[in-house]
N, C-alpha and C positions, 0 to 999 in steps of 0.2 A: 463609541465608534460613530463616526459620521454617514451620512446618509449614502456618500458614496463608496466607501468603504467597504460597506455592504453589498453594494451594488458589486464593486470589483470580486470580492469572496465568493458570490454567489455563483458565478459559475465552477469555481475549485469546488466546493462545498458538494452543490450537486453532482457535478463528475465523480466527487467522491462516494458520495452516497451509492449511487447506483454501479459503481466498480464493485463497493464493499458487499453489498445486497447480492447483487448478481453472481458474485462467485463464491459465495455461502451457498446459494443454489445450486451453483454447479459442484462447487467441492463434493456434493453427496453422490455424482455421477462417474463414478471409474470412465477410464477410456478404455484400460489395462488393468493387469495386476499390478503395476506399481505408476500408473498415474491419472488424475482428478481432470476433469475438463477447466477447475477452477485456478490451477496453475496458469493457465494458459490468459486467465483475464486478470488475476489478482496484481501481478507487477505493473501494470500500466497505474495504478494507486500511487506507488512510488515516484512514474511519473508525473502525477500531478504534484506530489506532496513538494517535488525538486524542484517544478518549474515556478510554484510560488512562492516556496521559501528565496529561488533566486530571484525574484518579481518586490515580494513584500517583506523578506527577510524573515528570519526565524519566528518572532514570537506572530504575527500574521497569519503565519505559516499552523504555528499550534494552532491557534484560531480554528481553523478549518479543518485540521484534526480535530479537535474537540469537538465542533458540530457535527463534523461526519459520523462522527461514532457515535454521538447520539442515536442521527437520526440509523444508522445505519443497524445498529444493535436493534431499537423499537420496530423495525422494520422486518428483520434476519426473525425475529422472535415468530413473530407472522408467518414468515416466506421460508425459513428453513427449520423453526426449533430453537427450543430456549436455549439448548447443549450449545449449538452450532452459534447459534449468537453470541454463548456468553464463553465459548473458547474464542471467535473471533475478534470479539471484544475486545477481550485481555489480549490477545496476542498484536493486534493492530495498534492500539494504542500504547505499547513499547515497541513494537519495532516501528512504527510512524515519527516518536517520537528517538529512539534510538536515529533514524534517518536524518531528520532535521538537525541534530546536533552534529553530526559527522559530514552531513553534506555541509555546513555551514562554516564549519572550522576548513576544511578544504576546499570552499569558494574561490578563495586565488589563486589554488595551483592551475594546470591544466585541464581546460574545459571538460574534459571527460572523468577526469579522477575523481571530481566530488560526488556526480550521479554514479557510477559506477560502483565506489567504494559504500557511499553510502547504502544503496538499494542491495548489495551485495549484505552486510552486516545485517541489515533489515530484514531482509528475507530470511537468513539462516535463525534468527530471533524470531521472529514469524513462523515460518515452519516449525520450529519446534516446538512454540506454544502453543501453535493452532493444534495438531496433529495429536499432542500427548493431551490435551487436554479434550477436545474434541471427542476423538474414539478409542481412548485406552478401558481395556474393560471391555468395551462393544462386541467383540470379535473381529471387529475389521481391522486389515492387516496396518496399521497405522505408520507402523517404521517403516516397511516397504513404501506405502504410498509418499509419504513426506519426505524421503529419500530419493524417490523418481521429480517428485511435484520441486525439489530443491533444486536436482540437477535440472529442469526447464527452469524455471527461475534466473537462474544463473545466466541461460543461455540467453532468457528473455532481460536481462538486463542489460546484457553487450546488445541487442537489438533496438532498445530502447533508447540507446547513445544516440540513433540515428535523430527519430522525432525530436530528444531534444536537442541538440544542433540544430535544428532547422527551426524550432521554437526557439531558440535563441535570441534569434533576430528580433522575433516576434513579443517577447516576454522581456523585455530588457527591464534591469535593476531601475527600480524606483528611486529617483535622487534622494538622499537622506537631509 
């Protein structure tokens, strides 16, 4: 990878890190009986993962999956627990990577359908590895929680349409 390269991922990479970090932390905080304060910050991830996979295109895009869950897992191990890290871990990096492949196949439809379907797919593959893996056994209510934390999700991924739209502009495709 060239020197600027680097330079460019480095803000993905860290936005990502500190999405994934930060809502391992919160995931451990009920708001409710059926949902985490870390719903509320985990899909803006999906946001990054979109706006550079549309920026540097897929394998770029792994790229910065890959580092993020590095750093993000060494990190979560620290700030939330080896559990919480290493159900996040696994569940991030297949639905990150579920994302990338589905938002990239559906790049030329309509500007909304590839974030939308993609982070939609990802999410429910996300949730349910995070959640069964995470606190199955624990006694926390995990299907209830993952089942409230999916429907925000959801909601936050039509929400998320917005910024990117308006990123759009701003992030435009790298000539090949």
């Amino acid at each position: 990878m060239t020197r600027h390269a680097i330079q460019d991922l480095a803000v993905p990479v860290l936005a990502m890190t500190v999405i994934v970090v930060a809502s391992n932390i919160l995931v451990q905080h009920p708001v409710n009986d059926w949902l985490t304060w870390g719903a509320l910050s985990y899909p803006v991830s999906f946001l990054v993962t979109d706006l550079t996979n549309r920026r540097f295109g897929p394998a770029l895009a792994r790229r910065v999956v890959y580092v993020g869950f590095v750093l993000a897992v060494l990190l979560s191990v620290h700030f939330a627990g080896w559990r919480i890290a290493l159900a996040s871990g696994s569940a991030f990096l297949a639905a990150q990577l579920l994302d990338i492949g589905v938002f990239h196949r559906l790049r030329q439809g309509a500007w909304w359908r590839a974030p939308l379907v993609s982070s939609s797919a990802a999410s429910a593959l996300d949730t349910a590895l995070f959640f069964s893996l995470a606190f199955a056994g624990t006694g926390v209510p995990w299907v209830t929680l993952g089942l409230g934390d999916f429907a925000v999700k959801m909601g936050l991924a039509l929400l998320m349409l917005v910024p990117f739209r308006a990123l759009m502009l701003v992030v435009r495709a790298r000539p090949a």
